[in-house]
Structure formats: C-alpha cells, structure tokens
N, C-alpha and C positions, 0 to 999 in steps of 0.2 A: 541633270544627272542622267547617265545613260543607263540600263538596267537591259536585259533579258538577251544579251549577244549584241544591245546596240541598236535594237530593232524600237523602241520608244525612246521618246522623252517623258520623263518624271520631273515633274516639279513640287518641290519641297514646297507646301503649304502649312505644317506645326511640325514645328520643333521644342518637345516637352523635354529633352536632356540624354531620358534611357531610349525613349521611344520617337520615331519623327511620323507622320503623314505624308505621304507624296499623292499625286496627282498625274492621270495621264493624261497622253492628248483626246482620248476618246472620255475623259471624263471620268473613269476610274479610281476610287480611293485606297492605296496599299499599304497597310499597318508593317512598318520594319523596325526591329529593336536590337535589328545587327548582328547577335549572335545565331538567330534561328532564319529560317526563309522568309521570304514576306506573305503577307493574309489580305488576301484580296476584300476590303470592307465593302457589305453588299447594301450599304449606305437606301435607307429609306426614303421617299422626296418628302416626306411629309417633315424631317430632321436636318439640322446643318450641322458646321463642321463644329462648334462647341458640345450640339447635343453628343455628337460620336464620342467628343474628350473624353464626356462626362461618361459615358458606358464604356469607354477603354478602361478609365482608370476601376471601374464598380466591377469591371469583366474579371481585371487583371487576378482574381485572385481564384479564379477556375485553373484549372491544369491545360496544360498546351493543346489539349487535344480542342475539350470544353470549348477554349477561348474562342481557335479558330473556327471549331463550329457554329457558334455563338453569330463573329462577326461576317462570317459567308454566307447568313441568309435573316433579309432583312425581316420577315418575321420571328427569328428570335432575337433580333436588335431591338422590335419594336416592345417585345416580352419582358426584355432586359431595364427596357427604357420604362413600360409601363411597373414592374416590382420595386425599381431605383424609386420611384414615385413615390410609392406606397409603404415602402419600406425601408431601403438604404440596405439592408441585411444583407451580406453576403453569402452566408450560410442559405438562407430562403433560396437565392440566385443560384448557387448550385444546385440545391435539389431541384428546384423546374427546371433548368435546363438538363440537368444529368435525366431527370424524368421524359423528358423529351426525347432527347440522344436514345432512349429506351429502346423507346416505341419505333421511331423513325430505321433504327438501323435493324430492327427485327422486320419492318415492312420493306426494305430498300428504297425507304425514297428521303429524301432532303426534305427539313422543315418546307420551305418553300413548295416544294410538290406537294407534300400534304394538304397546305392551305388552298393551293389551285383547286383538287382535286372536289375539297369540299365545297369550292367557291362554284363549282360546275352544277353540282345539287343532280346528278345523275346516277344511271346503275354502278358509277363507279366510284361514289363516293360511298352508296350504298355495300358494296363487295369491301370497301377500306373499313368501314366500323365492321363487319363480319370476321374479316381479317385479326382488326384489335381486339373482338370478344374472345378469338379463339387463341389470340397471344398470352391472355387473360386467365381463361381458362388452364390454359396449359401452365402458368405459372400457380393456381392453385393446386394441379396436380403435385406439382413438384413439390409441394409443401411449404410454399409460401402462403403467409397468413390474411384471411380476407380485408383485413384492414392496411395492410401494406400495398395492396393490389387495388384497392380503392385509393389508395394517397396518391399512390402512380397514375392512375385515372384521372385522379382531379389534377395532378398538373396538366396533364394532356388538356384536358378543358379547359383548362384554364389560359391554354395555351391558345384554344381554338379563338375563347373569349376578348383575350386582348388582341386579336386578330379581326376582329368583325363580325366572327362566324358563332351562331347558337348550335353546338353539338353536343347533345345529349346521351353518352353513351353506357356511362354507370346505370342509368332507368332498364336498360334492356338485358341487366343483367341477373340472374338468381341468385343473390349473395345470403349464406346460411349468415346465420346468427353470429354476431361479434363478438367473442372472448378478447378478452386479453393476456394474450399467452405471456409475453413476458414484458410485463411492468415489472421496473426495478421495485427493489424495498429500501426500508428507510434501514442501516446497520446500525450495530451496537455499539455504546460511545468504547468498550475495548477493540471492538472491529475496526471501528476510525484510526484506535489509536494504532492497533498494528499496521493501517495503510502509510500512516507516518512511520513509524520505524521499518517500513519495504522500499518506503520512497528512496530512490539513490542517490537525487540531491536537497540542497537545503531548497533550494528554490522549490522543488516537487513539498515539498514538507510544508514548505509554509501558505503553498497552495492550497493544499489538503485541508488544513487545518484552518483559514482564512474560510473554503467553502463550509465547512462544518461549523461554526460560529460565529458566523455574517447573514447566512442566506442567501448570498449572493447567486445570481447566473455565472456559468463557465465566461459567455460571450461578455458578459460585465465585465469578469475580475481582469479575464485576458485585456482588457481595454484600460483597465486602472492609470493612472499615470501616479508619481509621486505626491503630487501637489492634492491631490485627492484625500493623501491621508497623512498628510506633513503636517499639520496643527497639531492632532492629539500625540502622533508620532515621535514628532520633537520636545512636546510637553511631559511627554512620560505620562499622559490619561489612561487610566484604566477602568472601561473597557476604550479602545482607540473606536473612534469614530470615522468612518468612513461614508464623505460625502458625493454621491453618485450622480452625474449631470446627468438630463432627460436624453442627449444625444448616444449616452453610452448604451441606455436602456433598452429590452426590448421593445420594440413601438415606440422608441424612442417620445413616450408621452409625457411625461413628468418628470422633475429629479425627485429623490431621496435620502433619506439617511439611513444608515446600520450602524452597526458596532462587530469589530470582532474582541474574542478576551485574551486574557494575557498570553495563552500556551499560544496563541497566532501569532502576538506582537513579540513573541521572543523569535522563534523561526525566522520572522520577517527580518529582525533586526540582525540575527546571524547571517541571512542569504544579502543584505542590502551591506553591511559589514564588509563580508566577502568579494562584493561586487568593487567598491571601496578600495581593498587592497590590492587586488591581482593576485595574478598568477606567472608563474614562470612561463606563458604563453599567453596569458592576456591581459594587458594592459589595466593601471588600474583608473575605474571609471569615476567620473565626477557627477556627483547624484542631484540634479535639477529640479525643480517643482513638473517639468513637462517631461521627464525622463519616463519612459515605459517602464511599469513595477514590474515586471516577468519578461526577460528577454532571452533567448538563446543564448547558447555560453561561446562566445564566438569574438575574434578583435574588434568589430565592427559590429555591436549588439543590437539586433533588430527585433519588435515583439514576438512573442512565443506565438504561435497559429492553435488553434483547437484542435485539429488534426495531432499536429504531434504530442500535444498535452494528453490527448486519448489514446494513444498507444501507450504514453508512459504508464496512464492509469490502467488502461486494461494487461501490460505485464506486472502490475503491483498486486492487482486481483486475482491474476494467474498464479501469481507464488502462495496466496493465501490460504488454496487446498477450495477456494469456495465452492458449494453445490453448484451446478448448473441448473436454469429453470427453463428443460426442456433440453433440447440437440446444442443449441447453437448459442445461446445468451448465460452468462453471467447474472446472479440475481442481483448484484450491484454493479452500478454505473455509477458517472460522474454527478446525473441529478441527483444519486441516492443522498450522497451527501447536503443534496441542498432539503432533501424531506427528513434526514437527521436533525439540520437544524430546528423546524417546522415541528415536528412529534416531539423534539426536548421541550422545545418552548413551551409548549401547549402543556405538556407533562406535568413542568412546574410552574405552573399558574396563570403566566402570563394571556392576555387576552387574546382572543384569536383576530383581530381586526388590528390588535397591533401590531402582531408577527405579520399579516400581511403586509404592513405597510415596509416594516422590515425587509421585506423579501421583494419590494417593488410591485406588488401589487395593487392595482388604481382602482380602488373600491369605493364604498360611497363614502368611507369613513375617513377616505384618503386627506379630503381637507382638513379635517379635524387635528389628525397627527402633521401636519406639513405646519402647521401656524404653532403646534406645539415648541414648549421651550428644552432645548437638546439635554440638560440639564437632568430635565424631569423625565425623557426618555432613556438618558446614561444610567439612572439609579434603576428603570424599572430593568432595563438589561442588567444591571448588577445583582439586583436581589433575585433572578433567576437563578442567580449564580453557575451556568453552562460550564459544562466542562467535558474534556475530552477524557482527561485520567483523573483520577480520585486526589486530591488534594495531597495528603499522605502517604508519600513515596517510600520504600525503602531505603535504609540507609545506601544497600550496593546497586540499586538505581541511579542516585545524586550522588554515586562517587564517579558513577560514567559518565553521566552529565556535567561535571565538573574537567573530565579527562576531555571530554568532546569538545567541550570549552578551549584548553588548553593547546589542544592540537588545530581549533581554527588558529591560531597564532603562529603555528610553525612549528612547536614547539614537540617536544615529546614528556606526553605529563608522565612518564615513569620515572623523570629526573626530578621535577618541581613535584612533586606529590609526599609528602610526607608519612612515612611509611606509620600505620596504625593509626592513622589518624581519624577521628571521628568527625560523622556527620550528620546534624539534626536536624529533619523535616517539619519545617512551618506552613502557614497556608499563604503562601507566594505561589510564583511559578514554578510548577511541579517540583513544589518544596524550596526553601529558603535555603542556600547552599553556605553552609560554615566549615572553614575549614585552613589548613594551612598548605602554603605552597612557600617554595625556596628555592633557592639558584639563580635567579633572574633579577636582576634588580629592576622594580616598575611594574612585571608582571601581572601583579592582582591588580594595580592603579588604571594598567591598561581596560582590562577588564571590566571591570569596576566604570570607568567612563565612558565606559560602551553599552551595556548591557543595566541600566537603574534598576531595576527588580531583583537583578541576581547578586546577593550578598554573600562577598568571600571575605569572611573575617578573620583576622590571622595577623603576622607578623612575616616579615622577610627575613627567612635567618641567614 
C-alpha cells in the first residue's frame, strides 16, 4: 500500500477488522482505523507485535487525543503495558495517562523527553522536578485539594517507576494536613427513591435501584451480562441473586455473590421487557445469557460506558435541589448508593463481614461466606428485609404504577382503567396491585406473564 503522496511502502502486518497495522520500510509501526489519520506506534524493543494488540485494544478506550498520545511514546506504552498487567482496568489506564498528559503538556515536553531528561541525572532534571513542584504548587493555589494534587503526583511516579527511574518528588513537598473535603454520604432510602422517580429511563431506574440493594461497584454492574442473573431471574426468586465472576471485579481477585430485592427485579424486568419489544426505531432485541444487561438505547446496542452513566446521575442530582458540599461536588455520587446499601445493612442487623462479602470485598472471612450455601445467604438478605419505599403504598401511588404498567404496552391506561376503581396495598412490590382493567382482550394475561409479583386481579369486561 502506498500512503503519505506515494513517498513509502506500508506493509499490512494485522488486520483485526476496525483497525489494521502497517509497517514501513524503515521499520515503522502505523495504527489506521480508516476514519481518522494514522498514529505513528512508538513501538518499544523490549514488545512485539501481539504485545501492541494487546495495548491497542486496553488503549482503545481512552479518547482520541489520550490514545494517540499514549501510542507515540514508548514510555507510556510500556506504562500501559505494565497497569494491563496489574490490572486490566480501564478506568486506572485513563487516570495515569490523563495524569501524565497533565504534567507533560504543562512542562512542554513528550512523555519521552521527560524520561530522557531524568535518565541524564543532571541540573536539568534537577530544574524539571523544580518546574513540577511549582506546577504543584500553583494548582494548590487554585483551590485544588491536597489530596487530588498528590494522586496526580503519584501517577507521575509512578510513571517514572515503570520506566526504570526512582523519582521521588511528593517527599520534597510541604503538604498541609489531609481533609476530606468532599466524601460522598450514604442518602436516605426516600432520597434513593426520588433518584428513581428523576431517572428518565427504565434502564437508569433499574440501575439505581440494583446499586442501592446489591452493593454492587458502578464498574461491576456496567459489566453484568444476562446470564449473570438469568437463574433467579427466570425463577421468579426473591431476593434475585446475582452471581459476579472474579474477572468482572475490581482486582479482578475472587467471584461473588449478592442479591438485589424485589423493587430492583421489577425495574429490571420492565427495562429487559422493553428491550424485548422495540420501538418504532429500534428493533426488538433477542435477550441471550451473554447479552450486556445495560446497553445504550441505539439499533445496534452496545454496553453503557461509566462516563455516560455519570452524567446521567449527576443530572438526576441536579434536579433534586441537593446541598453542595463545598464550590464544586454534590454530596451524593454514584458510590453513595453503594454506602446506602452498606449503612441499611448494618442498620438492620445483619453482620458486617457479611455485607462485606456482599459488596466484593476479599476479607479474611471471605472463605467462609464463598463455601456457604446461597440458600442460607438468600434468607439472611431476606430477613433484613432492604427496601427502597415503605412497603405500604398509597392507594393513588399503585394506581400510577399500574397506568405505568399499562402504557409500557402501548396502550393508554385512561381507556382500560376502570373509572373508581379500588386499589389495595399488600407487602409485594411496592404494594400488591388489585384492580380492574377492560377494553383489550388479553391485557392483564399479558401482564400478568411478564411481571409474577404484580397482581392484577379483575375480570375483562
């Protein structure tokens, strides 16, 4: 292939489908994925051409800018090479490199130049740590917090470290005393409930409500696939148990098991419903055991990223009026929900080494609960009895709930809804729903075999 006016030959050495590899005659390796320019890969000797694969594909999920930075210098190939290691995380891989990109383009130099600089060991690596104190410093001015400014730091080191080099530059710093300016808090099980009723779809809903009694990680749940939670799922168990592989995890050390309760498996089974039937613009989808449980709503559904899951949440927070703690943060995030689970638990009785095991934490007590029988951990999650809303709903609550029903279908429940009709709150999902509906023949039957918790009892007139 001819490339740059004609002036080389490129020889195609992988061709992965979206993306290919070429090669020049001087030995050159160029990342092209056809719609953007090509990335000159600054390929390390110590790596071949599978290790690159392998940090294309671990890269690809940095932003265009990231990536190419990433692969035009081979010390943060080898940075990328050495976290794929240790970790697999994606998330981790962006923050060091975006920590890196930091520093580098406030000093004007390429990863690369920095590690020469330091590799010299003279007044001029000495003037470069001088240079990052006073980068340092001036981001403390600004009002950035001394623990943000040190996490920044330690990727820098960290950077230096999987490069060869011992640079020591937090010690030379005067860091005041470590508050915590804004740690989330754990919300109120009404505060949960109105981030579900802000949520704009079912999928956010049953997100919500899944992190608030599971325990779960964001980067877990995003990761879920069907088959994950298709046993208790299709059994209709309540609480649904949800079995979490070691690879999903963070540290990817061990599997687990949780449970979410009913008010989750109902959401769930409305958004998985939905996904089901279509829409007059998206096809409807066939639900597999390896099918991603959270996907973008799109012809083509591919999994939800955390990025956009956090914008969703933090405009659900925004409309909720909440305090700010401090200029710039929300006193709730996305983990908050995971420390609601954790303080309910603990609240009503349950033991603290078990909710850790719940929540994936690899403690010493971990063996103890993992050879336990799921059985004996379903009942201890049941007799907590977690809940998002009070059991006892109002009657004009589960008369929307039942409309809400009605119009996943299509329908318009001002026609099937039987005008004065009564409705009486049991200890189901947010209340036992009795009631009558008419016009459609099949309607409630539909319903009714979708949805096993929710009873619509009645007659088709």
């Amino acid at each position: 292939m001819i490339l740059d006016g004609g002036v080389r030959e490129y020889k195609l050495i992988l061709d992965c489908g979206d993306y290919r590899l070429w090669k020049t005659e001087d030995g050159r390796i160029i990342y092209d994925c056809g719609d953007k320019h090509p990335v000159n890969v600054n390929v390390p000797p110590d790596l071949d051409l599978e290790d690159i694969r392998i940090i294309i594909e671990y890269a690809r999920s940095l932003s265009r800018m990231l990536f190419e930075f990433t692969l035009s210098n081979q010390s943060t190939i080898k940075t990328a090479w050495k976290l794929y290691s240790l970790t697999q995380s994606k998330a981790t891989l962006h923050n060091y490199i975006y920590g890196i990109y930091y520093f580098c383009k406030r000093l004007s130099l390429t990863p690369d130049q920095l590690v020469a600089v330091y590799r010299l060991g003279n007044e001029a690596s000495e003037e470069t740590t001088r240079r990052i104190i006073k980068i340092v410093e001036r981001d403390r001015a600004r009002n950035l917090t001394p623990s943000s400014c040190k996490v920044m730091l330690a990727y820098l080191e960290s950077f230096f470290r999987f490069n060869g080099l011992d640079v020591k530059i937090s010690d030379r710093i005067n860091w005041p005393r470590i508050r915590r300016w804004y740690a989330s808090e754990s919300p109120k099980p009404e505060e949960v409930a109105k981030m579900i009723d802000l949520a704009p779809t079912l999928r956010d809903k049953a997100m919500i409500a899944i992190l608030a009694t599971s325990g779960l990680r964001i980067g877990t749940l995003l990761q879920l696939r069907y088959k994950h939670i298709m046993e208790d799922l299709e059994a209709n168990r309540i609480p649904c148990m949800i079995k979490v592989d070691a690879d999903i995890t963070k540290g990817k050390y061990a599997p687990y098991t949780t449970f979410m309760n009913e008010e989750a498996v109902y959401y769930l089974k409305l958004y998985l419903d939905e996904r089901r039937r279509g829409s007059k613009y998206i096809p409807p989808e066939t639900i597999t055991p390896e099918t991603p449980l959270f996907v973008l709503k799109k012809r083509d559904p591919e999994p939800l990223s955390y990025h956009a899951f956090k914008e969703i949440f933090r405009k659900i927070i925004g409309k909720m009026n909440v305090e700010k703690k401090g200029e710039r943060r929300y006193r709730y995030s996305i983990h908050s929900l995971r420390k609601f689970f954790k303080t309910q638990m603990l609240a009503r009785g349950v033991e603290d080494a078990l909710v850790d095991f719940w929540m994936g934490h690899v403690t010493d007590a971990y063996t103890r609960f993992r050879d336990m029988d799921v059985d004996w951990m379903r009942n201890k999650y049941l007799s907590a009895n977690l809940r998002i809303r009070e059991a006892e709903t109002d009657e004009r609550q589960l008369k929307e709930l039942l409309k809400n029903i009605v119009r996943q279908y299509g329908y318009d429940p001002e026609r099937f809804i039987v005008p004065g009709a009564t409705v009486i709150g049991e200890d189901m999902i947010l209340g036992a729903l009795k009631n009558f509906i008419h016009g459609e023949e099949g309607l409630a039957d539909k319903i009714n075999s979708t949805f096993d918790f929710i009873s619509i009892i009645g007659g088709l007139c």
